[in-house]
C-alpha positions in Angstrom: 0.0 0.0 0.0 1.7 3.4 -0.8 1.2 5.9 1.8 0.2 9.7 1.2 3.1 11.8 -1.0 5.1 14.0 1.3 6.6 17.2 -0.1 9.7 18.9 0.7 10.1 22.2 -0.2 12.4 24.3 1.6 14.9 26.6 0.4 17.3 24.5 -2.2 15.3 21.3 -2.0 12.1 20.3 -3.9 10.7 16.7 -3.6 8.1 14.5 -3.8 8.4 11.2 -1.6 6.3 8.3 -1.9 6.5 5.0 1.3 4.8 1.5 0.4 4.0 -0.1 3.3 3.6 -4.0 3.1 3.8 -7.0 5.6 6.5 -9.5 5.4 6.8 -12.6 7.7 4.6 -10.7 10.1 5.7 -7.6 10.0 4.9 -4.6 8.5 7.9 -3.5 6.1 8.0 0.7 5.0 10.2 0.8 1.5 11.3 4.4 0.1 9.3 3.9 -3.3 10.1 6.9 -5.0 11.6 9.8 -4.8 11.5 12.9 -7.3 12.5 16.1 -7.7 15.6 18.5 -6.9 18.1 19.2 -4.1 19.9 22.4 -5.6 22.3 22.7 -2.2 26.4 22.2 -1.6 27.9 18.7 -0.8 27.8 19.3 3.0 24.0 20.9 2.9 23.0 18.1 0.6 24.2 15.6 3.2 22.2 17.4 6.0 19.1 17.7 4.4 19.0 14.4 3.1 20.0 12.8 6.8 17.3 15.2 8.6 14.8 14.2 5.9 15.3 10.4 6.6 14.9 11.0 10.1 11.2 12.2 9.1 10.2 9.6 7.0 11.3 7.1 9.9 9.1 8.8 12.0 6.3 8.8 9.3 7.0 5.2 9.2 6.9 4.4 12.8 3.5 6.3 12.7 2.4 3.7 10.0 3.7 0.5 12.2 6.4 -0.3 10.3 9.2 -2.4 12.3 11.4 -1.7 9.6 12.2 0.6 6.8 14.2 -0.2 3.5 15.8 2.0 1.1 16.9 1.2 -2.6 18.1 2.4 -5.8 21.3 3.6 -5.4 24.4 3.7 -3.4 23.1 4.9 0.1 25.3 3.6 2.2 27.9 6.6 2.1 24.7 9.0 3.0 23.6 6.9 5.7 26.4 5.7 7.7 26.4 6.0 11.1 21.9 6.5 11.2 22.1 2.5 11.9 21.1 1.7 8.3 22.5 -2.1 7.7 22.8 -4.0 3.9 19.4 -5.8 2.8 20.9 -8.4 1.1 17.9 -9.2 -0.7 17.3 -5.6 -2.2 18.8 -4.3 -5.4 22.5 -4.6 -4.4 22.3 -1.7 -3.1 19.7 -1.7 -0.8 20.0 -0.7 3.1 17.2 -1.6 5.9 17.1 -0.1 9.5 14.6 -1.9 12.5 12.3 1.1 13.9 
């Protein structure tokens, strides 16, 4: 089930975020589905808005009763280190997951 779009716009950034919820083995599973759009901002404000930006959809997702969320698509792993995101082996390659 995808969840409601969430917007970002704030100064530099404007995207368009869409969750899917789904249950898995009993659990209820929130995957980034898409996400579109710009972030016009330096290297080190790019990294900071993306990170505080995560930290909101893992709320949204913990509002949703997900036990887990799951990113793919790209290479997050440099973006996310240290927010306790861990490979999902059975993603795209280059998929990360993180227990709520």
């Amino acid at each position: 089930m995808l969840l409601q779009p969430i917007g970002v716009v704030r100064p530099g950034i404007k995207v368009l975020i869409r969750l899917e919820a789904y249950e898995e083995h009993g659990k209820v599973v929130c995957l980034l589905h898409t996400l579109s759009g710009e972030i016009k901002l330096g290297p080190k404000a790019w990294l900071k808005a993306v990170r505080d930006e995560i930290w909101k959809l893992e709320n949204i997702a913990r509002n949703a009763d997900c036990a887990e969320m799951r990113i793919e698509g790209r290479d997050w792993s440099r973006v996310l280190m240290g927010l306790g995101f861990l490979p999902w082996p059975e993603g795209d390659g280059f998929g990360l997951r993180k227990v709520l």
